[in-house]
MARPARO-873872 format. One line per 8 residues: number of its first residue (from 1); their letters; for each residue x, y, z of C-alpha. Coordinates in steps of 0.1 Angstrom, whole numbers. Layout:
# MARPARO-873872
NUM	A	X:Y:Z  ...
***
This chain:
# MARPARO-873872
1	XXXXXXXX	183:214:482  208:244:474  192:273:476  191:293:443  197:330:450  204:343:413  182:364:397  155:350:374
9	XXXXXXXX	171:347:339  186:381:346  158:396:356  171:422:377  163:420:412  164:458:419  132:456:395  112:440:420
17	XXXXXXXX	92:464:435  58:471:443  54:497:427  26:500:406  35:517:375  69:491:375  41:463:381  19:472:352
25	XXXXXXXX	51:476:324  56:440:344  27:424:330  39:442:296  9:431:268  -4:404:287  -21:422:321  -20:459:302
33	XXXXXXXX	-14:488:333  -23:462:355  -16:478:388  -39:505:380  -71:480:370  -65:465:403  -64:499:422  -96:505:406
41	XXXXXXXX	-114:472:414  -121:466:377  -102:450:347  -112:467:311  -105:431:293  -132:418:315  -118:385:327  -124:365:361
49	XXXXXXXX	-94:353:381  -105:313:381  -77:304:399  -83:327:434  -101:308:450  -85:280:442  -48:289:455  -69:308:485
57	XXXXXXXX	-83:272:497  -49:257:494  -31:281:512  -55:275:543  -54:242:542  -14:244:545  -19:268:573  -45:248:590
65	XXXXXXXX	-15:219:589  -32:193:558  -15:188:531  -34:205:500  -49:179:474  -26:170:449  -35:179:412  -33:157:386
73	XXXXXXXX	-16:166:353  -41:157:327  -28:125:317  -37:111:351  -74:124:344  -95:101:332  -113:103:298  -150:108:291
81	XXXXXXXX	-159:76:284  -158:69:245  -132:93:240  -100:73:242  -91:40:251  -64:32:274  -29:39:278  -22:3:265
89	XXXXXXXX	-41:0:242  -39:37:228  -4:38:220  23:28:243  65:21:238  62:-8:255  94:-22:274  111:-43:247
97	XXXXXXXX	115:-6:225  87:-19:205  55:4:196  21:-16:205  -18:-6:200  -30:14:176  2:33:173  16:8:157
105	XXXXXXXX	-12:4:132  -6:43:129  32:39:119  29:9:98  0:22:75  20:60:71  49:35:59  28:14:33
113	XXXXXXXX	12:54:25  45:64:20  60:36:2  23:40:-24  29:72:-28  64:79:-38  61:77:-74  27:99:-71
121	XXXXXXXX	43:128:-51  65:156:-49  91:146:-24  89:171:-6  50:161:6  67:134:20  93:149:37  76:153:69
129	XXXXXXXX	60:123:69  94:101:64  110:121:93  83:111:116  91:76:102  129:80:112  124:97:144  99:71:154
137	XXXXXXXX	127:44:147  153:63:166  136:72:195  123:27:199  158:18:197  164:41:229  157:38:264  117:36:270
145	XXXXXXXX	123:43:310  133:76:301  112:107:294  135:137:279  111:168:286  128:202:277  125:234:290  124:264:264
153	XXXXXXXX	110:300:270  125:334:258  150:355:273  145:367:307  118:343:312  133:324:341  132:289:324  171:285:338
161	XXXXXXXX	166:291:368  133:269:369  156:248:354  181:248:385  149:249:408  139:214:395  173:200:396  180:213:428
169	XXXXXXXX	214:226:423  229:250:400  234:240:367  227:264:341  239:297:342  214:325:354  219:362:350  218:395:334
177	XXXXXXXX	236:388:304  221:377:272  220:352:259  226:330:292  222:301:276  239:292:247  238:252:241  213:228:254
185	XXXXXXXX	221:215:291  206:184:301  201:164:336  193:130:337  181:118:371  187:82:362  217:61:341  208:46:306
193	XXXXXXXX	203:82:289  230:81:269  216:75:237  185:99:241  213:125:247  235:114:220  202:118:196  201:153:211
201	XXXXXXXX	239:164:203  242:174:235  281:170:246  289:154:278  303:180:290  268:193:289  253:168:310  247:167:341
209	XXXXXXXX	230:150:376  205:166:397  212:171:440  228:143:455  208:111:456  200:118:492  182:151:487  163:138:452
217	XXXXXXXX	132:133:444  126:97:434  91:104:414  113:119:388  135:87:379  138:87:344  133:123:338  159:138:315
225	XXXXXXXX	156:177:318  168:196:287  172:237:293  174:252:257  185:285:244  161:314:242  139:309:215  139:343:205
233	XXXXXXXX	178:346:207  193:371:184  216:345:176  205:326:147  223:293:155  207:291:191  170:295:176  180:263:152
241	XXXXXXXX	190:246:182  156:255:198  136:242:166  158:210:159  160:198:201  119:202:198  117:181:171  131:154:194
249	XXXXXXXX	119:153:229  87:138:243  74:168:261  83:203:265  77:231:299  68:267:281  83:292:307  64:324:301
257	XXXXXXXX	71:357:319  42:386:329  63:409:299  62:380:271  34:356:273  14:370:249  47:378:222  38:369:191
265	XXXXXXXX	66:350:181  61:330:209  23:318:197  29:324:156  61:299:157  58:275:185  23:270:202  -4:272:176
273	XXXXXXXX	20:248:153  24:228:185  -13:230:193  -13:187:186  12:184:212  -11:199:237  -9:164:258  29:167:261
281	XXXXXXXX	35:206:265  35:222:302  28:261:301  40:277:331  39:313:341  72:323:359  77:356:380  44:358:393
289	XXXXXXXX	64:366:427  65:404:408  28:408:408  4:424:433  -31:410:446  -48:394:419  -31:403:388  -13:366:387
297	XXXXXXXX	-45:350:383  -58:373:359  -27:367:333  -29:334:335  -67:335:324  -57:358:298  -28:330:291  -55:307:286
305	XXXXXXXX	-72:323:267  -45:330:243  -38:292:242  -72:289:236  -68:309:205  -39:290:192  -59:254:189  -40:244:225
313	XXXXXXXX	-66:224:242  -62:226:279  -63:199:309  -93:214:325  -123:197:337  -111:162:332  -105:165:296  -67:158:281
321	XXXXXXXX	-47:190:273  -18:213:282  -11:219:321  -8:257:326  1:268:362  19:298:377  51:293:399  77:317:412
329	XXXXXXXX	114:301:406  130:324:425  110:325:454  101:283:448  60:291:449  45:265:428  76:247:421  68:216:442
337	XXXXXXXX	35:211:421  51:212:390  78:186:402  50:169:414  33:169:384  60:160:365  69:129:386  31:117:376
345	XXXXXXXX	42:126:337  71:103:338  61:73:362  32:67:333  61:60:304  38:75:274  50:105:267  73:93:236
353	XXXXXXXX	39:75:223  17:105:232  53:126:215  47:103:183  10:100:182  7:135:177  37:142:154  15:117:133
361	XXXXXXXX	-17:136:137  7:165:126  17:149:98  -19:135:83  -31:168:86  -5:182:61  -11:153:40  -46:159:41
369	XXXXXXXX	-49:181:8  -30:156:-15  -56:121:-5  -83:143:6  -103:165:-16  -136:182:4  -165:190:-8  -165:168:-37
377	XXXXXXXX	-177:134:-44  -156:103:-41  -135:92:-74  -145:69:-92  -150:55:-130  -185:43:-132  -204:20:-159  -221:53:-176
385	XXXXXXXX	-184:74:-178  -175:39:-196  -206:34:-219  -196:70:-227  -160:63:-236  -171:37:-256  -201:58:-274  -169:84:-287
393	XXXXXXXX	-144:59:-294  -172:34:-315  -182:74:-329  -147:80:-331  -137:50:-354  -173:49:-375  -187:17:-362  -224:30:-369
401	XXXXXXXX	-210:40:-407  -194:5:-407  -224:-8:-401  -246:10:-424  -221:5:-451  -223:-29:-447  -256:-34:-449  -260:-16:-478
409	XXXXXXXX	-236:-39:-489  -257:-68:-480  -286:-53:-500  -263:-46:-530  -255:-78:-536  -288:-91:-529  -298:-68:-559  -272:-84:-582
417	XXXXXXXX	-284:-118:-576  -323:-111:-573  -322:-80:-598  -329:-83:-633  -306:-80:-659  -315:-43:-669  -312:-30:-634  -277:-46:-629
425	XXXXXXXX	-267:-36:-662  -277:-1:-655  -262:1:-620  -226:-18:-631  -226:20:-655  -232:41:-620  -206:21:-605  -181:24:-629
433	XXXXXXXX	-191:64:-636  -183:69:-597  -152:52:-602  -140:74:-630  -151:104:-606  -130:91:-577  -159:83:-554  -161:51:-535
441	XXXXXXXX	-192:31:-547  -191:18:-511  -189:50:-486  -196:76:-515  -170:98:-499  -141:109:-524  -104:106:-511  -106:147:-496
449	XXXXXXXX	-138:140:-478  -122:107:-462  -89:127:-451  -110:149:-432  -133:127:-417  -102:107:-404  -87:140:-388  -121:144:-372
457	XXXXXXXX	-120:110:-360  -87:115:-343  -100:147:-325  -131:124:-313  -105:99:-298  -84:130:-280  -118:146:-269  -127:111:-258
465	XXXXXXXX	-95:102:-237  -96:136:-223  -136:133:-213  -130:102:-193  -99:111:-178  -118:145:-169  -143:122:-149  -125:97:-133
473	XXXXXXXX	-101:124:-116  -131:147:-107  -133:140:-71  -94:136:-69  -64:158:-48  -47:178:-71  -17:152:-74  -38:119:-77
481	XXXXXXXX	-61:140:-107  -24:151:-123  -16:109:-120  -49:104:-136  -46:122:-167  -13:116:-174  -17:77:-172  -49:86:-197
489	XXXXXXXX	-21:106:-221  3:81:-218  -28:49:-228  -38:68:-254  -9:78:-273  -13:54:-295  -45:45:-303  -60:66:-331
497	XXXXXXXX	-38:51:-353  -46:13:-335  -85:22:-338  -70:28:-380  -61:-6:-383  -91:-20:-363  -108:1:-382  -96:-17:-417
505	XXXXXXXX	-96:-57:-398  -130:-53:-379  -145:-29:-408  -165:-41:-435  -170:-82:-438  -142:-94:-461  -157:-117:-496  -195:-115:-501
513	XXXXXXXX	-222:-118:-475  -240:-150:-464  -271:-159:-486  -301:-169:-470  -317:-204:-473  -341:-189:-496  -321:-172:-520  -316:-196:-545
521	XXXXXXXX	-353:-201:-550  -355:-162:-556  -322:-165:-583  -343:-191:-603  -373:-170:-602  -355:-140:-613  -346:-161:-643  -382:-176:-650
529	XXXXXXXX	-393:-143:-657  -359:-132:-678  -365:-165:-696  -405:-154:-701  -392:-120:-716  -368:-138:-737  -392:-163:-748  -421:-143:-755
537	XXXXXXXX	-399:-120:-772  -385:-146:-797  -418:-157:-801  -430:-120:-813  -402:-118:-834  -409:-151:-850  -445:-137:-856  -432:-108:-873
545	XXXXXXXX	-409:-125:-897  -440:-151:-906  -421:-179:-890  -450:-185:-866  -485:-180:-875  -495:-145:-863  -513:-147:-828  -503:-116:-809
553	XXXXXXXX	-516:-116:-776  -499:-147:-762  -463:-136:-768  -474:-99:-754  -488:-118:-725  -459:-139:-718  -435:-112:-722  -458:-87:-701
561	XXXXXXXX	-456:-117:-672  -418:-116:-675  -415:-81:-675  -437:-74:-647  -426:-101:-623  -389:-94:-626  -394:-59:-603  -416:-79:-585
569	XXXXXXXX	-395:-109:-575  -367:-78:-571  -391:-62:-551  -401:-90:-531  -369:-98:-523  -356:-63:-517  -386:-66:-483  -372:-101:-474
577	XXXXXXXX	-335:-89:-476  -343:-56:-452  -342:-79:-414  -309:-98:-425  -292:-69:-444  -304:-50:-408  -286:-78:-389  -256:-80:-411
585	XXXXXXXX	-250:-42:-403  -258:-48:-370  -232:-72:-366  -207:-57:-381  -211:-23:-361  -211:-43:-333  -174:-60:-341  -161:-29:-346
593	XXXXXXXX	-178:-15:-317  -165:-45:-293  -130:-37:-309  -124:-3:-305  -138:-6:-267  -114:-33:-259  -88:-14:-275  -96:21:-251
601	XXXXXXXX	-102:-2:-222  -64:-20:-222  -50:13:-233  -72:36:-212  -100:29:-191  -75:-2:-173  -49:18:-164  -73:50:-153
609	XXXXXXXX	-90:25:-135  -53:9:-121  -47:43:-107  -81:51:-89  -76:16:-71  -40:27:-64  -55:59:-50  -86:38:-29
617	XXXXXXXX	-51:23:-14  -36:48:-3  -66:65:13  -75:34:30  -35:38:38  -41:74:53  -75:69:70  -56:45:91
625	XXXXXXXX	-25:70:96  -55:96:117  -68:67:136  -104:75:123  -129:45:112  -126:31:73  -160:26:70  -175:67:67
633	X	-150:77:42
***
């Protein structure tokens, strides 16, 4: 391996002393005046250097002549049971280019969510989740023996010369001036990276081999090693090149420095967004070569315990997460176990599905707020919002007026055939006086009133439509309730004046209404006793003139008997007509009642109802983009 003498990133060598005070700016915000704690024997932020021990048994072992125990990165740990299943079945890019397991349930349900949603959305809710879609495609059409892992950091964190270290000859330029590195280098150990390169606009005259085949390391065939530009450049169009090559590799080595682990820009931009990725992201502290005793161990604790902080989980204790060690790249301390690592990382071919899995966790969780709305009860448009609808829209269009107007209509004309002549003579006057007055004989309403009542009844239909569109979206996202109501507005633009005309066809019964079996018997009555009056009145009459000899009482008696059984047999029937005069009303509330609902359910209520299934699609859609179970939504 040639040996790399340059400084680290431009760190300047003449810096590295052991001085204390030089030591503790060093560690800059991460160890604060860390030469004096450790003078001291205390630290004030209280934290315990884990990793002392650890390095202390190693380095003893080495000198006793075994060979330290090899750590795994934590994809080679194995889960708690439960937790995931296996590689294979997890997600995988299997040989052919082709996504198997349940990542391929993943990416096929975000592109039926996607293609169910376009007409709901905004585009740009979408955005993120169609370029997972196309990165996805690009990155099965390319090589799957190749694992493109890239090396960022900020300036003067020694990520180029880590990035030579691993290479084992010089490739990227180290050194004092800034910024070193201005265009993404890569090294491919292996052929048949052409296309992952080409995906990463990186030049060939950018690209590069590692030592000669002799002096590599063969655990790293198929690593392609990408060294970016600082990521806090001063140039603007390096720190695009940063954010655009991260979009597109399948892991990424964080080099952090004792000065900048703990920059702001550092967590605020790249690690807590990144905090999904945790699986694929290496976080190594470089330069620890410039700090006395302990101090290394204790920034790296405090390292983890700003990862911590961003959401990063780590790869400790068996459980999957980001690898975070401390190297030198200078002085090569630590280098060999991140190469060793590494090799591990790539022999086990998942990082683009581990890469993709978690740009699609990424990407349900900003969809989240537009299929899932907490704290609220599911959607839905149950039987009492529709009895309600139809309560306002049969309210709406008068069915229970209908209704009562026809059975007073029943009754009316029950009355003009079982009435006796004085009565119907005295009502056709009250008829024709309401006429003259311009008040319906039917509804008793005059033309003002019925204007009014028919705005009213258009407010009821509005007030209705908007009621039910109120409930079905209730437990709706934001967009999915906006779809909602507008498919409401759009159903029921037209239907107060559709309820008008059902209003006129499905209203009152057209002709007369149906006589009862025993109507006729109660006409003929009606007329016995008009004929009694008659005929004891003629015979009176006949008295009085001396036609007949004079016998009063019969004729009163006869004329008494048709007299006081007309209003009886009107009377009687008046009771008999109540139950089918009831019914007829009943009847006819009820057409008009069936009428307007059908009319609000194809106009409203269907396509409300079209849109909450549309919705129950696309969650079922989404549920199976985050990998979670259907059945506890």
């Amino acid at each position: 391996m040639t040996a790399v003498t340059d400084d680290t990133d431009g760190v300047d060598g003449a810096a590295r002393v052991d001085d204390a005070n030089e030591v503790g700016e060093a560690a800059g915000t991460g160890a604060p005046d860390a030469a004096h704690g450790a003078a001291e024997g205390r630290w004030d932020d209280g934290l315990i250097a884990r990793r002392a021990a650890e390095r202390a048994a190693a380095t003893q072992g080495e000198r006793a002549g075994r060979a330290p125990l090899p750590v795994r990165p934590p994809s080679e740990v194995p889960p708690p049971d439960g937790q995931r299943e296996s590689l294979d079945e997890y997600d995988g890019l299997l040989p052919g280019g082709a996504y198997g397991g349940r990542l391929r349930g993943r990416l096929d349900a975000l592109r039926e969510l996607v293609g169910l949603s376009r007409t709901r959305l905004d585009g740009s809710a979408l955005a993120e989740a169609g370029r997972v879609l196309d990165e996805a495609a690009a990155r099965q059409r390319l090589s799957s023996r190749h694992t493109v892992v890239a090396v960022a950091g900020a300036s003067g964190s020694g990520k180029s010369t880590l990035f030579n270290a691993l290479a084992g000859v010089q490739i990227s330029e180290t050194g004092l001036r800034r910024p070193t590195t201005s265009a993404p280098i890569a090294c491919s150990w292996t052929d048949g990276a052409a296309g992952l390169l080409d995906r990463l606009g990186i030049p060939g005259r950018l690209r590069r081999r590692p030592a000669p085949p002799g002096f590599r390391d063969e655990a790293l065939n198929g690593l392609v090693l990408v060294d970016l530009p600082d990521h806090d450049s001063a140039a603007t169009a390096h720190r695009d090149q940063v954010d655009r090559v991260l979009t597109l590799v399948d892991a990424v080595i964080w080099v952090v420095d004792p000065e900048k682990y703990a920059d702001a820009v550092l967590h605020e931009r790249y690690l807590r967004p990144l905090a999904g990725h945790a699986e694929i992201t290496f976080v190594v502290l470089n330069q620890v070569d410039r700090l006395p005793g302990d101090a290394a161990d204790l920034v790296l604790d405090d390292l983890r315990r700003l990862l911590d902080e961003d959401g990063m989980a780590l790869g400790e204790h068996g459980e999957p997460g980001a690898t975070v060690l401390s190297l030198s790249a200078l002085t090569g301390e630590g280098v060999g176990e991140l190469r060793e690592m590494l090799g591990q990382f790539v022999q086990e071919r998942g990082a683009p599905a581990r890469r993709l899995s978690a740009d699609l966790d990424a990407a349900a969780a900003r969809l989240r707020p537009v299929y899932v709305a907490d704290g609220r009860r599911p959607p839905e448009l149950g039987e009492r919002a529709r009895a309600d609808f139809t309560d306002r829209l049969a309210e709406a269009v008068g069915a229970a007026a209908v209704g009562e107007a026809a059975e007073r209509e029943w009754r009316r004309n029950a009355g003009k055939s079982c009435g006796t002549p004085w009565l119907r003579l005295w009502r056709w006057y009250e008829a024709h006086r309401a006429l003259g007055s311009g008040i319906d004989p039917i509804s008793g309403r005059t033309p003002t009133e019925g204007e009014e009542e028919e705005i009213t009844a258009r407010q009821r239909v509005e007030q209705a439509v908007r009621t039910v569109a109120d409930e079905a979206a209730a437990g709706l996202p934001a967009p999915w309730a906006q779809a909602v109501r507008e498919s409401a507005v759009r159903g029921a633009a037209g239907l107060p004046a559709e309820l008008d005309v059902l209003a006129v066809r499905a209203g009152l019964p057209r002709g007369r209404p149906p006589r009862p079996a025993w109507w006729p018997a109660a006409v003929l009555t009606q007329a016995s006793m008009t004929l009694l009056q008659i005929f004891g009145g003629l015979w009176l009459v006949g008295q009085i003139v001396g036609v007949l000899e004079p016998e009063l009482l019969p004729p009163v008696l006869v004329m008494l008997a048709g007299i006081l059984g007309g209003p009886l047999v009107e009377w009687a029937c008046a009771v008999a007509a109540r139950g089918p005069a009831r019914r007829y009303g009943q009847d006819a509330e009820r057409r008009l009642r069936e009428a307007a609902a059908g009319c609000g359910r194809a106009r409203v209520l269907d396509p409300v109802s079209a849109e909450l299934m549309r919705y129950w699609e696309v969650r079922e859609q989404y549920v199976a983009v985050t990998g979670l179970s259907t059945t506890g939504r």
